[in-house]
C-alpha positions as CSV (number, residue, x, y, z in Angstrom):
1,X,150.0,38.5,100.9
2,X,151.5,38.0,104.4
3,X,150.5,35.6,106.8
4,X,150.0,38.4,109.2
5,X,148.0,40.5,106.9
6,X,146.3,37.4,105.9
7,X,144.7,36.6,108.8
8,X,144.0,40.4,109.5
9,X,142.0,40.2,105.9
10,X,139.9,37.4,106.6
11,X,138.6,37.9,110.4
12,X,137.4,41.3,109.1
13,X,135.6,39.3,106.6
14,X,134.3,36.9,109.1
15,X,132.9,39.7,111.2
16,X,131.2,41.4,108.4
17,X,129.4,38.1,106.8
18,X,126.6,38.5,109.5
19,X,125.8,41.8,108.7
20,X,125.4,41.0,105.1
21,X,123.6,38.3,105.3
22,X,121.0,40.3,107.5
23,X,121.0,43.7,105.0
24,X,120.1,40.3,102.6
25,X,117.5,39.2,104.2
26,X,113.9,39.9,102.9
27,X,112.3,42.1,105.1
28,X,109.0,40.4,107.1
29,X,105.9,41.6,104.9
30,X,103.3,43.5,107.1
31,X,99.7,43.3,106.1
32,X,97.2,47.0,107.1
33,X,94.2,45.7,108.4
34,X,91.3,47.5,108.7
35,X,88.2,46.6,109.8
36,X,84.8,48.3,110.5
37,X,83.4,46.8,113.7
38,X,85.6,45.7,116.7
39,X,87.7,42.6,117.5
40,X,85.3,41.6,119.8
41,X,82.2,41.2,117.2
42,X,85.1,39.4,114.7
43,X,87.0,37.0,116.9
44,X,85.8,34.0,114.8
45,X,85.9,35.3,111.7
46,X,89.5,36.9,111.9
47,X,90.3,33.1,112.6
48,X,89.1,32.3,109.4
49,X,91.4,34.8,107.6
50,X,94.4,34.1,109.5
51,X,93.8,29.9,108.1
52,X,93.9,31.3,104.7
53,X,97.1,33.1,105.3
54,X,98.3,29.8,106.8
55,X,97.5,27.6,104.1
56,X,99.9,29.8,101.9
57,X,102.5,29.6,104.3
58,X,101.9,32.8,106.0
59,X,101.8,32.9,110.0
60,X,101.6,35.9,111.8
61,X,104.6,36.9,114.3
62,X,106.5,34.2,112.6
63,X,107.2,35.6,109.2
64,X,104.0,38.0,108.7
65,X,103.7,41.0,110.5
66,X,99.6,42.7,111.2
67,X,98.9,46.2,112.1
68,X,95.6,45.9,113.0
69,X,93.1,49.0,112.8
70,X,89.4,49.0,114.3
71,X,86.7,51.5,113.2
72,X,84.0,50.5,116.4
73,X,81.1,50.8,114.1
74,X,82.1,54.1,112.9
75,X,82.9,54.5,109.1
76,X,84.0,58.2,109.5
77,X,86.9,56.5,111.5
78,X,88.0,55.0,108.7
79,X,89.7,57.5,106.4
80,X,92.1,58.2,109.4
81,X,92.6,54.2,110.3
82,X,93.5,53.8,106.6
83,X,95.6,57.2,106.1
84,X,97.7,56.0,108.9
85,X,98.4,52.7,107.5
86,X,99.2,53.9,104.1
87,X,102.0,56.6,105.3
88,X,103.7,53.4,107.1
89,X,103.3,52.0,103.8
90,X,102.5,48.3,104.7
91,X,102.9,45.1,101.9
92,X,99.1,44.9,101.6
93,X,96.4,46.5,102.6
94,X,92.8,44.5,103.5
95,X,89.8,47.1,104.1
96,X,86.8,44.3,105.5
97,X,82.8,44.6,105.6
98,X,82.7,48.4,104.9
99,X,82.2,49.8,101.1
100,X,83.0,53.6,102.6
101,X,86.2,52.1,103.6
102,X,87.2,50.1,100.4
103,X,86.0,53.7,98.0
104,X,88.6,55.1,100.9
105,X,91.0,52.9,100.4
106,X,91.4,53.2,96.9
107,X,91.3,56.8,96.6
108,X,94.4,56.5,99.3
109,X,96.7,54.7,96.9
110,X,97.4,53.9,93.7
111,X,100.4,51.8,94.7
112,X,99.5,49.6,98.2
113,X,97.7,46.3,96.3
114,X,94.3,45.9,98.1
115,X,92.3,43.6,99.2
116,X,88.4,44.5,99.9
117,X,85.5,42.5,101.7
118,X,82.2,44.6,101.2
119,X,78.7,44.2,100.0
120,X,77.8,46.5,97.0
121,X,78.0,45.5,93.4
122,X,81.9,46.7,93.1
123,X,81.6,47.4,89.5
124,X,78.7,49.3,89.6
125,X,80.3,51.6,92.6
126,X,83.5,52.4,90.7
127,X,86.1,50.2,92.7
128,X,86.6,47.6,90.1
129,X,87.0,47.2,86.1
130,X,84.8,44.4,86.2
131,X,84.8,41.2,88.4
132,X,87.0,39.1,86.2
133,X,89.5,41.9,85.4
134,X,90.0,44.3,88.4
135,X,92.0,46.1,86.5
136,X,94.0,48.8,89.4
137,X,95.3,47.4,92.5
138,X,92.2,46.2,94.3
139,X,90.4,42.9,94.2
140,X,88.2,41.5,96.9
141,X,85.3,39.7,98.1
142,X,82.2,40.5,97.2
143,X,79.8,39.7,100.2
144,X,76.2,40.1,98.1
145,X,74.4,42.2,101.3
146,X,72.1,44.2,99.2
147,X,71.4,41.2,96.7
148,X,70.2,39.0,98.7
149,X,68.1,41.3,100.8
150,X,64.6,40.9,99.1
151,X,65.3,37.1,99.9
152,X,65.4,38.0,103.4
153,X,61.8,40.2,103.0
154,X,60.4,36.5,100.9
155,X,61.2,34.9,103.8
156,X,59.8,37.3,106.2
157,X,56.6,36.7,104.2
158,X,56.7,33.1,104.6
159,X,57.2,33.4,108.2
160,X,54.3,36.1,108.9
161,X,51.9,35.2,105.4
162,X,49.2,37.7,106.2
163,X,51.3,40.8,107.4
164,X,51.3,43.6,104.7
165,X,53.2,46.4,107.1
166,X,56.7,46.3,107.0
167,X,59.2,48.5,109.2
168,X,62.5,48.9,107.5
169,X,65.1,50.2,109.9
170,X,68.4,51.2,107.8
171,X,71.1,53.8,107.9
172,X,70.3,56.6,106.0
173,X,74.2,57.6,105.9
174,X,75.6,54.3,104.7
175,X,75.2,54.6,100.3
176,X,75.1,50.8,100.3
177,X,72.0,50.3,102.2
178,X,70.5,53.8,101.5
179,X,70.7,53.2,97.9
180,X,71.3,50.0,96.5
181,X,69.5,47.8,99.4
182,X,66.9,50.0,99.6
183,X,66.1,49.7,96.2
184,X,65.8,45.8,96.2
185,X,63.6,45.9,99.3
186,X,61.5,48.4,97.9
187,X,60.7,46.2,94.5
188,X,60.7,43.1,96.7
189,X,57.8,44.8,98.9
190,X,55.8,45.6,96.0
191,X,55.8,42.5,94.6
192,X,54.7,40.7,97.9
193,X,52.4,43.5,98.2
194,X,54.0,44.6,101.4
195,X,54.0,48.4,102.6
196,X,57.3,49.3,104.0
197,X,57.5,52.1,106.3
198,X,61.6,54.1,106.3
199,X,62.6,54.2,110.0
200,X,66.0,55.7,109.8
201,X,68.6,55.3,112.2
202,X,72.2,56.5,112.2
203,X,73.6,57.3,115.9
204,X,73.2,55.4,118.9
205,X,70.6,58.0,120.4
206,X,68.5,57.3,117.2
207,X,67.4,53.8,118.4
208,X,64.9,53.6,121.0
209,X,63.2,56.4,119.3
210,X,62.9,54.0,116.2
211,X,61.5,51.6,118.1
212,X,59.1,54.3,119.9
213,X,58.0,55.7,116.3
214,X,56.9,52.2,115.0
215,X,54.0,51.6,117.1
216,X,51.6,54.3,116.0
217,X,51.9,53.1,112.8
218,X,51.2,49.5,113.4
219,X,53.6,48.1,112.5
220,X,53.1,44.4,112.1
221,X,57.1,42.9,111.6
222,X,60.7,44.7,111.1
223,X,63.3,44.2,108.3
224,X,66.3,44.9,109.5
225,X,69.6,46.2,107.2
226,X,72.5,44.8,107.3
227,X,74.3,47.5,107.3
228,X,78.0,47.8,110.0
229,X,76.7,50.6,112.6
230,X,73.4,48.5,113.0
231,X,75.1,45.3,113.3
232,X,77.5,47.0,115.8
233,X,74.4,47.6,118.1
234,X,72.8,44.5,117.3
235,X,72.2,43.6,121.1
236,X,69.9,47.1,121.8
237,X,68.2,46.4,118.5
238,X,67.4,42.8,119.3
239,X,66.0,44.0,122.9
240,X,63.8,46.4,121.8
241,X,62.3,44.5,119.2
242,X,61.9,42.0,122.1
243,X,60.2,45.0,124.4
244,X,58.1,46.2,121.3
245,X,56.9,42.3,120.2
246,X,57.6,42.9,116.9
247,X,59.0,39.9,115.3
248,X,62.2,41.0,113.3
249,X,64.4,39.6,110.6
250,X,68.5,40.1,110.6
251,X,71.1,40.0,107.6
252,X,74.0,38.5,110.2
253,X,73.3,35.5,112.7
254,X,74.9,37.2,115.7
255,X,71.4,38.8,116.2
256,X,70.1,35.2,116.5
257,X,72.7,34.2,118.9
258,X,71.2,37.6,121.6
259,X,67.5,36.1,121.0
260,X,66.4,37.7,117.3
261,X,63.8,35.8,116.0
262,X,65.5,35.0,112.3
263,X,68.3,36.0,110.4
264,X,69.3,35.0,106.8
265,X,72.3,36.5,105.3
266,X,76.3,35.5,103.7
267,X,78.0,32.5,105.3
268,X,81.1,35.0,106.8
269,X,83.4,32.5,107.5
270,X,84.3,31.1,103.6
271,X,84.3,35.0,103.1
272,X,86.9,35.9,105.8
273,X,89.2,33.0,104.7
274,X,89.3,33.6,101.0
275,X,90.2,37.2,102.0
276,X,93.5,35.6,103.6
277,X,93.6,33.6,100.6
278,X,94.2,36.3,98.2
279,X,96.0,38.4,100.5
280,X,98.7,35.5,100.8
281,X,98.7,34.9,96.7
282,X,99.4,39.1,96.3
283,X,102.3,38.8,99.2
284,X,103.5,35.9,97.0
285,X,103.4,38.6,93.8
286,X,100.6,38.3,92.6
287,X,98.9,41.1,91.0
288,X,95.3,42.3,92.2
289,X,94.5,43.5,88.9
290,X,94.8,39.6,87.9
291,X,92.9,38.1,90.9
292,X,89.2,38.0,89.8
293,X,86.9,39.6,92.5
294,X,85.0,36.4,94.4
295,X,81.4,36.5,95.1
296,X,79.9,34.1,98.3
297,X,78.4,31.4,97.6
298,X,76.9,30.6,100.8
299,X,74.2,32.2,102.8
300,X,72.9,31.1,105.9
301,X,69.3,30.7,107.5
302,X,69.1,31.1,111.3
303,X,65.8,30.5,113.6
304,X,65.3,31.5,117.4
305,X,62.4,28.9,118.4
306,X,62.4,30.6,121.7
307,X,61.7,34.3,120.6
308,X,59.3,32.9,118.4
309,X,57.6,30.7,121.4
310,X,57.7,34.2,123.3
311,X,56.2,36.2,120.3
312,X,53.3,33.6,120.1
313,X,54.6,32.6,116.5
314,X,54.0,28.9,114.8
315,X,57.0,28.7,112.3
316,X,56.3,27.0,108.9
317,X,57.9,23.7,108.6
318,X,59.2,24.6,105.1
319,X,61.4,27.3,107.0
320,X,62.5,24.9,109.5
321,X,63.5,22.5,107.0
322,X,66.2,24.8,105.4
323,X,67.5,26.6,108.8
324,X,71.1,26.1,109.2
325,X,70.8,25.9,112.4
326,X,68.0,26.2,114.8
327,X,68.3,27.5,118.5
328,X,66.1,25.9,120.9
């Protein structure tokens, strides 16, 4: 070869070495996030799942990419949120603290590996195999909501020993709470003897009437679900309990935190970060179908001593003793 043609040969090749070393570089995964409530009821816990990407390696805007999608309250948003995120396709996509969502999700794809947060029994609803063996491409956390919910009526009890008429305010529309929750309360209130009076609720509108509908009935403490729209309103629903002097009992502690009396329900951080956890391990190639589904192990006891100063209420030291934490 010429010296001329030579050089001519190798500054092309020079030029075009950039080029191929971008077409070979990997392209930045991008996780679909979607999530019931809004970012501002989840600022903490999204924290938690963006230190279990980070303890994989995984930082977002530095080589992780997150469409976030946010259902306000509203699980008939989510087929759309998730549709959306699916036609983009993204690497991974996480579905948190909605079971509509995650039965959503999975009927979406077959392909996008999974990653749910929810708090039905997931065999028993259809979305897994079995805990051990997923089987499909989802695997997930499984939050125990409904199982733990005729805890929360024992401890109701213990609070307010001699009250025997419970109001049960749940969303008839939500299968979780309408079925499986309902169920436990149900045999939890028989066994303690309780009478549990249905208040359903499942638009905003719906709320103060509730509340309005309780009193003729009297009505003598309120169990409150935990399910996502009721949450969402938690701050009306803590007020009017407040208005109506009913002493009340919450499955999530942000109800606490706006002057509830009690609430006793999953620890949501551990939950949130091993959700990042396994959403780091599948971006690293792991397989959902090999990632056993994780049940929480912690559940957390809050106390208001103010509301319960304002409803008149002497707490049992036994209670006090195992609050997590206890607002003065």
């Amino acid at each position: 070869m010429r010296r001329r043609d030579f050089i001519i040969f190798l500054a092309g090749a020079m030029a075009a070495w950039p080029l191929n070393g971008r077409a070979q570089q990997k392209a930045m995964p991008v996780i679909g996030f979607v999530h019931l409530h809004s970012p501002q009821l989840t600022r903490e816990y999204l924290a938690a799942f963006h230190r279990g990407l980070a303890d994989a390696g995984f930082v977002e805007g530095k080589n992780l990419r997150i469409e976030y999608r946010w259902g306000e309250g509203r699980n008939d948003r989510l087929p759309t949120l998730i549709a959306e995120l699916v036609g983009r396709p993204v690497s991974v996509l996480v579905v948190l603290e909605s079971t509509l969502g995650a039965l959503e999700a999975k009927a979406a794809t077959k392909t996008i590996p999974i990653v749910f947060m929810q708090g039905a029994d997931p065999v028993r609803i259809g979305l897994v195999d079995t805990l051990s063996w997923p089987g499909g491409n989802l695997t997930g956390i499984d939050l125990l909501l409904a199982a733990v919910a005729a805890k929360r009526l024992q401890m109701l009890r213990e609070l307010l020993p001699a009250a025997k008429s419970i109001g049960y305010l749940r969303n008839p529309t939500n299968p979780v709470y309408a079925e499986f929750e309902t169920r436990e309360v149900q045999a939890a209130a028989r066994a303690l003897g309780m009478e549990l009076t249905l208040v359903n609720v499942s638009t905003v509108g719906e709320i103060e009437a509730a509340f309005a509908s309780l009193e003729p009935q009297l009505v003598e403490a309120l169990f409150v679900s935990s399910d996502g729209f009721l949450l969402n309103h938690s701050d009306r629903i803590v007020d009017l309990a407040a208005r109506h002097v009913l002493p009340a009992i919450y499955g999530w502690h942000q109800a606490v935190a706006l002057g509830g009396l009690i609430s006793y329900g999953t620890y949501f951080p551990d939950a949130w970060r091993q959700a990042g956890a396994y959403t780091a391990r599948i971006l690293k190639g792991e397989k959902p179908a090999d990632l056993p589904v994780q049940e929480v192990t912690k559940v957390e006891l809050l106390i208001n001593l103010k509301t319960a100063k304002e409803l008149g209420l002497a707490l049992p030291q036994s209670l006090l003793a195992r609050a997590d934490e206890v607002i003065e």
